[in-house]
C-alpha distance (Angstrom), angle and dihedral (degrees) to the residues before:
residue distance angle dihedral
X1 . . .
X2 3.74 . .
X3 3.79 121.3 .
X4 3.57 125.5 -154.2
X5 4.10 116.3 -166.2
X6 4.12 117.9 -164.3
X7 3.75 119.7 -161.2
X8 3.68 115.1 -154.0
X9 3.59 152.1 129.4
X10 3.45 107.2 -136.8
X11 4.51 100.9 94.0
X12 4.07 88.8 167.3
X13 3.70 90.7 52.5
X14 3.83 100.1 45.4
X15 3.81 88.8 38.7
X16 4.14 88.5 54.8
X17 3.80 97.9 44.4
X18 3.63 84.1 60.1
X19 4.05 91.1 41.6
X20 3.61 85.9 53.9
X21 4.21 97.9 56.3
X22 3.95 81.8 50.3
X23 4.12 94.1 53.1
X24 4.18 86.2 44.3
X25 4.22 87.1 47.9
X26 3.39 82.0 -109.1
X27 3.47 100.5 131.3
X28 3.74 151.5 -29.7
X29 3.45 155.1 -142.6
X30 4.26 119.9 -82.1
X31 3.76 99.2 168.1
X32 3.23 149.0 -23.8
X33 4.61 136.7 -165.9
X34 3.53 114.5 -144.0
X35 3.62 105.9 -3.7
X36 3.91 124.7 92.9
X37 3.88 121.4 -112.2
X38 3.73 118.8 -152.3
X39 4.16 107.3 -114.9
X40 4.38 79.6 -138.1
X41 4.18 89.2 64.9
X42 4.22 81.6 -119.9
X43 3.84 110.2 137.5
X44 3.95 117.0 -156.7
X45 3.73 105.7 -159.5
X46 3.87 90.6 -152.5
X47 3.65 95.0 46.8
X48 4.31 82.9 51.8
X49 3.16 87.4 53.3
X50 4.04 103.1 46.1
X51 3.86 81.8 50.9
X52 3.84 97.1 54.5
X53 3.63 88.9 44.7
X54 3.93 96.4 55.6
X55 3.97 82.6 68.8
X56 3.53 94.8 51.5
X57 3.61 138.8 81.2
X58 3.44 126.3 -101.3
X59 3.43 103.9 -127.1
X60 4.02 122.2 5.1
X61 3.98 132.3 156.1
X62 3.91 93.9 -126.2
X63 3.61 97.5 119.3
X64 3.90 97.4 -167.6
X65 4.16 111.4 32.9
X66 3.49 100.5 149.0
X67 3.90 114.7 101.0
X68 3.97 121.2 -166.5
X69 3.29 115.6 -173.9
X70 3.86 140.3 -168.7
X71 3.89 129.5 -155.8
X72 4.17 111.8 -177.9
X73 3.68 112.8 174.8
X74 3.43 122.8 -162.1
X75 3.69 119.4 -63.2
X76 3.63 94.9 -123.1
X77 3.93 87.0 61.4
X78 3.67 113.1 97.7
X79 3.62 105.0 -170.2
X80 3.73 134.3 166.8
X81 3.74 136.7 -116.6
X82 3.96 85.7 -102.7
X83 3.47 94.2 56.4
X84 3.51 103.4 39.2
X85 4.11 78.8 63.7
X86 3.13 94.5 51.4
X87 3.43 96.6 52.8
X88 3.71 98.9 42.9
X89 4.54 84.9 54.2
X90 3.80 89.7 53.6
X91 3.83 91.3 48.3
X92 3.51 95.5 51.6
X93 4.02 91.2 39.8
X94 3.30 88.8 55.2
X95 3.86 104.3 41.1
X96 4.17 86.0 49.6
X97 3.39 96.5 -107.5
X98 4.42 99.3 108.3
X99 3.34 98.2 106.2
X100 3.77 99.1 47.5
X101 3.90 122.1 97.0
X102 3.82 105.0 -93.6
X103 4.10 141.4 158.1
X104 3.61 120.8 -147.2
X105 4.06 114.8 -148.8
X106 4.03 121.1 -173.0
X107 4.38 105.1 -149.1
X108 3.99 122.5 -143.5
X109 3.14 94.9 176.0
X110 3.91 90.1 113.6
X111 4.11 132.3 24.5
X112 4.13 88.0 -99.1
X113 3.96 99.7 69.4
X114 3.51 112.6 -150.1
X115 3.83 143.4 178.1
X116 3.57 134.2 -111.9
X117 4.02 133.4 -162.0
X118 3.80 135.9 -160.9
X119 3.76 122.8 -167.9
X120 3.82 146.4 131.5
X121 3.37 126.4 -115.4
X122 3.92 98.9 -147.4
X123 3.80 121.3 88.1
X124 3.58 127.7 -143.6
X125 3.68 93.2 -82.1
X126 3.84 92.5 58.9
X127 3.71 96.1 -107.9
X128 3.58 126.4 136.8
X129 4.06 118.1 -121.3
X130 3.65 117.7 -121.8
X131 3.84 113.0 -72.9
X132 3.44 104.4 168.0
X133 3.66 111.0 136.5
X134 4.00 92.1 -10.4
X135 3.20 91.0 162.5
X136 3.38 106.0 52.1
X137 3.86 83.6 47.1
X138 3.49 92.3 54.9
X139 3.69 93.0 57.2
X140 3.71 91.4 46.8
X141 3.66 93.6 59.9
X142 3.76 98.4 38.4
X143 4.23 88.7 56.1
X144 3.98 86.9 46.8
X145 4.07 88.6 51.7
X146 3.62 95.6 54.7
X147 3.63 93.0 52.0
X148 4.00 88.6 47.2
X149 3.53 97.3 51.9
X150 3.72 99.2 28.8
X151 3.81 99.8 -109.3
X152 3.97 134.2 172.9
X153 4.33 106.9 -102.1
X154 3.86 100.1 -109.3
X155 4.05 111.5 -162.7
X156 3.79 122.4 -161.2
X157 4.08 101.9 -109.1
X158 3.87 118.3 -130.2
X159 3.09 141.6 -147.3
X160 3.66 120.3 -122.3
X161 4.50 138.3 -176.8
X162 4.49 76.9 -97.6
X163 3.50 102.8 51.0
X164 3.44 104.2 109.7
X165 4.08 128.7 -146.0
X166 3.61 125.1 -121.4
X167 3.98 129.7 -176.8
X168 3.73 114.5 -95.6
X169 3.57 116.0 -84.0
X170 3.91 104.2 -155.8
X171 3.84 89.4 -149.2
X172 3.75 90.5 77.2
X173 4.06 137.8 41.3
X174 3.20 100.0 -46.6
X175 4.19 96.5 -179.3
X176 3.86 89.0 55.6
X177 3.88 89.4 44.1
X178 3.86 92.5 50.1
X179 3.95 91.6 43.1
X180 3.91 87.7 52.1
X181 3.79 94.8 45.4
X182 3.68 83.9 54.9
X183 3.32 95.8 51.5
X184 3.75 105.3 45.0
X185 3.88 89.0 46.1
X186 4.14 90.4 52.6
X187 3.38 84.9 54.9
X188 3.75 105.6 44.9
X189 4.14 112.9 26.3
X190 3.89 119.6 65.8
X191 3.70 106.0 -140.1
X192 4.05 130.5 167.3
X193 3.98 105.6 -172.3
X194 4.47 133.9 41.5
X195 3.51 77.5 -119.0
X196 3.72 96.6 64.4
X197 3.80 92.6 34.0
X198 3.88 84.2 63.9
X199 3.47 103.1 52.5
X200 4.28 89.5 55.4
X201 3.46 88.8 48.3
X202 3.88 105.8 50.1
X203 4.08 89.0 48.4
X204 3.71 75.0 77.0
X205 3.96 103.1 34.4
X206 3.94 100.0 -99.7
X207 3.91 121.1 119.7
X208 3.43 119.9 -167.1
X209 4.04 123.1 -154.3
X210 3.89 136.2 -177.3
X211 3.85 118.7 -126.3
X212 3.78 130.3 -168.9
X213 3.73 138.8 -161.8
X214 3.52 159.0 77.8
X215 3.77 132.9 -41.2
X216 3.55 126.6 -180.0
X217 4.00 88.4 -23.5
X218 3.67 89.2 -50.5
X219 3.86 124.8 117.5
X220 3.51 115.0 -117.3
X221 3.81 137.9 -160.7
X222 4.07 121.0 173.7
X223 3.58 146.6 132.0
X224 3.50 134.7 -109.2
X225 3.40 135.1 -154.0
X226 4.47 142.3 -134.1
X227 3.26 140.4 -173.1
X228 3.75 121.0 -152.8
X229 3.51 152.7 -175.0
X230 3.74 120.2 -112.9
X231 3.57 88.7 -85.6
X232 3.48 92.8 61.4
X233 3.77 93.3 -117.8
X234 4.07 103.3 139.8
X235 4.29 107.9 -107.0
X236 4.01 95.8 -168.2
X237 3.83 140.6 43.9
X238 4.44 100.7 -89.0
X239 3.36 117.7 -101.5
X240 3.65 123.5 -129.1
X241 3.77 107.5 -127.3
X242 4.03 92.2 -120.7
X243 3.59 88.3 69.7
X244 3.68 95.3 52.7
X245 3.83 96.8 48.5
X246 3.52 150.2 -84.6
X247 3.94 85.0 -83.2
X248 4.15 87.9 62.9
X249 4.03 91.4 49.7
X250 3.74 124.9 125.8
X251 3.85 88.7 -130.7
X252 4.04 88.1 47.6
X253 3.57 99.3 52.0
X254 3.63 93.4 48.0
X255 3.00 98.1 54.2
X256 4.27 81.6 57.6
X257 3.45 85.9 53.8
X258 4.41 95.7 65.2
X259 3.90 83.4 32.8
X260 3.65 85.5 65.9
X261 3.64 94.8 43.3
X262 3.25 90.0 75.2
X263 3.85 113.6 34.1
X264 4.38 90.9 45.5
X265 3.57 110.8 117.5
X266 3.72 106.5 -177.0
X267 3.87 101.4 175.3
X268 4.06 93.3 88.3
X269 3.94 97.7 51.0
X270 3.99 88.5 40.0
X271 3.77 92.8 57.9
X272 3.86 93.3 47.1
X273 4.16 94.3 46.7
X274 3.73 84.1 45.9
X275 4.06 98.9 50.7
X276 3.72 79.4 45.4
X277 3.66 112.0 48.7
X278 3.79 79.3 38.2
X279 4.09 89.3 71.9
X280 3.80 102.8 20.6
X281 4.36 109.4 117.7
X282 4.13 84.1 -160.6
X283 3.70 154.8 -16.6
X284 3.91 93.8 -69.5
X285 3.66 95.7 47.7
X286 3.93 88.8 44.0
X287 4.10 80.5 60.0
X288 3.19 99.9 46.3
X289 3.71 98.2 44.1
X290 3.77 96.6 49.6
X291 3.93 87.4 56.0
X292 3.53 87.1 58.6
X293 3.83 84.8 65.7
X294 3.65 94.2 44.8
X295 3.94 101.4 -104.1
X296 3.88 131.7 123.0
X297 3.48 124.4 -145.2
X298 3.56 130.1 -153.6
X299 3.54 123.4 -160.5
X300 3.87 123.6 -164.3
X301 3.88 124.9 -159.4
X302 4.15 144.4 -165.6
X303 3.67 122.2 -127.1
X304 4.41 74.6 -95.9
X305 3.81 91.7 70.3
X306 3.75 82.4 -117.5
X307 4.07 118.4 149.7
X308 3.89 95.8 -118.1
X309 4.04 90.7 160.7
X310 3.89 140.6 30.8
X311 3.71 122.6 -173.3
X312 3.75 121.2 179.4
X313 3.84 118.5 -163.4
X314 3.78 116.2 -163.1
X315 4.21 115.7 -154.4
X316 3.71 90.5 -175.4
X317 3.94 92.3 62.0
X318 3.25 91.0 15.8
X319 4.10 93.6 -129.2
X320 3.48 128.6 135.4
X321 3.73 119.4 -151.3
X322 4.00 145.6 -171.9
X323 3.33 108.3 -119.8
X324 3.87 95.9 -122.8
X325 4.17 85.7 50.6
X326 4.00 78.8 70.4
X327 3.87 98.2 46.3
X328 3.78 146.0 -51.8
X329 4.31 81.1 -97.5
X330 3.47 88.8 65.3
X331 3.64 105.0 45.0
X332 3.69 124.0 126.3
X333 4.13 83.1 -100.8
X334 3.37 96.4 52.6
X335 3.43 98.4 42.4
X336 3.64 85.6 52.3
X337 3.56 103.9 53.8
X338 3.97 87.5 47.4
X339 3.43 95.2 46.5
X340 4.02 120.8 21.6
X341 3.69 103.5 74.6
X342 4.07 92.2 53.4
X343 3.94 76.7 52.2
X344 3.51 105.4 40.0
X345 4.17 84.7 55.3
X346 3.73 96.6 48.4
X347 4.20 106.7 106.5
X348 3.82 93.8 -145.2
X349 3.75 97.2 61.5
X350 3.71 102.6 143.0
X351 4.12 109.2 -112.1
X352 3.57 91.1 -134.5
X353 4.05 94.9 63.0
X354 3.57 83.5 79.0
X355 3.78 93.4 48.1
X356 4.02 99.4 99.3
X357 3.69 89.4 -161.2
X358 3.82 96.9 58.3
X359 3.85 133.4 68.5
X360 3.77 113.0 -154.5
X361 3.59 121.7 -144.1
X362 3.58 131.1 -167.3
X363 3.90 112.3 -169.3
X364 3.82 121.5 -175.7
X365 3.96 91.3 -168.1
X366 3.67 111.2 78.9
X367 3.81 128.2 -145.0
X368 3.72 120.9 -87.9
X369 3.97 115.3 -168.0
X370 4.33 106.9 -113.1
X371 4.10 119.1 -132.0
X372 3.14 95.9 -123.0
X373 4.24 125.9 -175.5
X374 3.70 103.9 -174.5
X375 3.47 139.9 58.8
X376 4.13 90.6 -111.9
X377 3.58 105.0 83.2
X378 3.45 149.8 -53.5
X379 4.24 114.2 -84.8
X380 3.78 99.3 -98.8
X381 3.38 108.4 -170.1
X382 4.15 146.3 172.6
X383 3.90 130.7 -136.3
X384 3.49 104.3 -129.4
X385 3.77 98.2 -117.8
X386 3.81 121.7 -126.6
X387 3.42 134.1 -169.3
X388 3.46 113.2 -34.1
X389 3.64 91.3 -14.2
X390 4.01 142.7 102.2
X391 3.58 90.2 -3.0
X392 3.99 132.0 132.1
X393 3.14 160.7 -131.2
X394 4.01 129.2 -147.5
X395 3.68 127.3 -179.9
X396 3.97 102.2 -178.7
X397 3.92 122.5 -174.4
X398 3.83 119.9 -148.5
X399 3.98 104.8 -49.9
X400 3.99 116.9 -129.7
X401 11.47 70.8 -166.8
X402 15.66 161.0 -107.9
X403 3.22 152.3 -18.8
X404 3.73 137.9 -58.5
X405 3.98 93.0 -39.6
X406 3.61 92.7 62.7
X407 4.24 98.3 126.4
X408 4.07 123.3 -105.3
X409 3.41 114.9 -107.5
X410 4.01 140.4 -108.6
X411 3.64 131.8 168.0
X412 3.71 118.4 -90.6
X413 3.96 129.0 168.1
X414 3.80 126.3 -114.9
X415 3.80 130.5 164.6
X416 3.46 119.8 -147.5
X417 3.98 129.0 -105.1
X418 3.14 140.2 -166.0
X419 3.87 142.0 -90.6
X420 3.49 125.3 -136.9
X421 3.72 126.2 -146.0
X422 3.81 116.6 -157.3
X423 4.32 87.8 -158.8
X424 3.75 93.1 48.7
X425 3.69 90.6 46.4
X426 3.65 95.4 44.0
X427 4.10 89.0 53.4
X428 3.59 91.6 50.0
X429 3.57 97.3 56.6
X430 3.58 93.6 46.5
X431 3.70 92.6 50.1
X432 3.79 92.8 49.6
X433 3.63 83.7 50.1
X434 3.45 98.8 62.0
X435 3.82 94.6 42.4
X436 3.63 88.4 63.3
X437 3.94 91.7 46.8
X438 3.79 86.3 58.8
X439 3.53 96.1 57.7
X440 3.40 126.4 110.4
X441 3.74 135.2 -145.3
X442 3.58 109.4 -106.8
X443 3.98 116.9 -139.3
């Protein structure tokens, strides 16, 4: 059984994430110590919170005293609703956290049921219970629970340089298989721009968005993340980049964005698009020649069908590039004007390339359903492609962004932003320009 312990202070959020698998049939409530259940089954956040509150202090300086907590025994346990409780109380006995107010919820929201907890760890005197090594504790008493009850070992999974990335496959977890997408691409693609960061990720059906705001007074600037079909249409509520990971943060992947500054070498992936594009006879055998060499292109249209962005993503140095980063001669312009009225002709052209709203993706490596042991995602994962193998191909329109440690959820707010495109932009300006050369003075 693998447990998963949150630190945080938000109770109301932690308390509605869980509110929100009931309302979806997602889940519900097996027990609870100190806090009153409605006899109708309904649970009023507020009133959860009101009753969680009456056990705590006033005033305290423990900044984060809300605990959520996770326990996923192994798939191959089937247990019921009776034991789940049980084994939740124990835990919590155990870990010194029994006589705390707490609510137990059981989550269907995937084939391997699991339990969640929320509780406080302040007492009524404002002082913090004992965390010292909690979780080392915590695995202690999970190992000594599956040898009391007869339980399958469950072992957090990790992610290693092999693991390979596949697209999202909506049957499974998709939060833990967007988290680990994130991950494994942080770690293995060079990229310098949002832009860039968006073309690795939807090879694998992951967009990635800015947001900006205010919370609590504060100013706030983070990322969120979607999964999507292969249309690009999002399949899941977004996730908010704090619940992925420090790995999925705005600050973190900035930070990969200088980092790759300075380690991009863009000589080898120049002098294979420029053989290429050198012998290509159109867009399609542009494609399918650059596959040959083991690098993905994504293309990005307007609502005009017009090529307003190029992105190519190398395997083999695992870089992926603007096309203008390469050269003026592969630009989104120039690959345009080479390129768009060969396309613009062809009688299969996808309707939806002209949809502005809707990135297309066309993915040559098909979904395989993760094993997955915890409540925080399915292990998404990507073959690394070789030559001429398990690579793709993504045509995008305009776009409206672990393992075991990944943190437990609760609902925050975000409002959207918005991306900026240095092609797009560039176009504009240039086509305002020459509106204003064909005016004429008027008399």
């Amino acid at each position: 059984m693998v447990a998963k312990i949150s630190i945080g202070s938000s109770l109301y959020g932690a308390l509605s994430y869980n509110g929100m698998k009931m309302n979806r049939d997602e889940g519900r409530v097996l027990g609870a110590n100190k806090i009153i259940l409605p006899a109708d089954g309904h649970i009023d956040i507020a009133r959860m919170v009101e009753n969680f509150n009456l056990f705590m202090p006033k005033t305290g300086r423990t900044k984060k005293p809300v605990l959520h907590i996770s326990l996923n025994p192994h798939p191959d346990d089937k247990l019921t609703e009776q034991q789940y409780e049980i084994l939740a109380r124990e835990y919590l006995d155990k870990l010194g956290f029994g006589e705390q107010p707490y609510i137990i919820y059981k989550h269907m929201d995937i084939d391997r049921h699991h339990i969640h907890i929320v509780t406080v760890n302040v007492n009524e005197q404002g002082k913090r219970l004992n965390q010292d090594f909690l979780f080392r504790r915590s695995k202690k008493i999970t190992t000594e629970l599956e040898e009391k009850y007869n339980l399958h070992k469950a072992q957090r999974e990790k992610i290693s340089p092999d693991t390979p990335i596949r697209k999202i496959d909506p049957s499974g977890d998709i939060k833990r298989q967007v988290a680990n997408t994130v991950k494994m691409v942080g770690m293995r693609y060079k990229f310098q721009t949002i832009g860039e960061y968006n073309a690795i990720l939807s090879l694998y059906n992951v967009r990635c968005e800015p947001t900006d705001g205010r919370v609590n007074g504060r100013e706030y600037h983070g990322l969120v993340y979607f999964a999507t079909d292969n249309n690009g249409k999002s399949i899941a509520t977004p996730f908010k980049a704090s619940l992925l990971g420090k790995f999925a943060s705005r600050t973190a992947i900035d930070g990969r964005f200088e980092m790759a500054k300075e380690k991009i070498d863009i000589a080898p992936t120049k002098r294979k698009v420029t053989d290429v594009i050198a012998h290509s006879i159109d867009k399609a055998d542009f494609i399918a020649k650059l596959k040959e060499r083991n690098i993905d292109v994504v293309l990005r249209y307007n609502d005009g069908g017009r090529i307003y962005g190029v992105t190519f993503i190398d395997h083999n140095t695992m870089t992926v590039l603007n096309g203008s980063n390469l050269g003026k001669e592969f630009s989104a312009n120039a690959i345009n004007e080479r390129f768009n009225n060969q396309f613009n002709n062809q009688t299969n052209i996808p309707a939806d390339t002209h949809d502005v709203s809707t990135p297309i993706v066309v993915p040559l490596v098909e979904p395989t359903p993760g094993d997955t042991h915890t409540d925080t995602a399915q292990e998404p994962v990507v073959n690394q492609p070789s030559s001429g193998q398990h690579q793709h191909t993504v045509t995008q329109s305009v776009s409206d962004f672990g393992d075991y440690d990944l943190p437990i959820p609760g609902l925050g707010l975000f409002q959207q932003g918005q991306s900026f495109n240095p092609d797009e932009e560039e176009f504009r300006r240039r086509m305002q320009r020459k509106k204003k050369k064909g005016r004429r003075p008027k008399f």
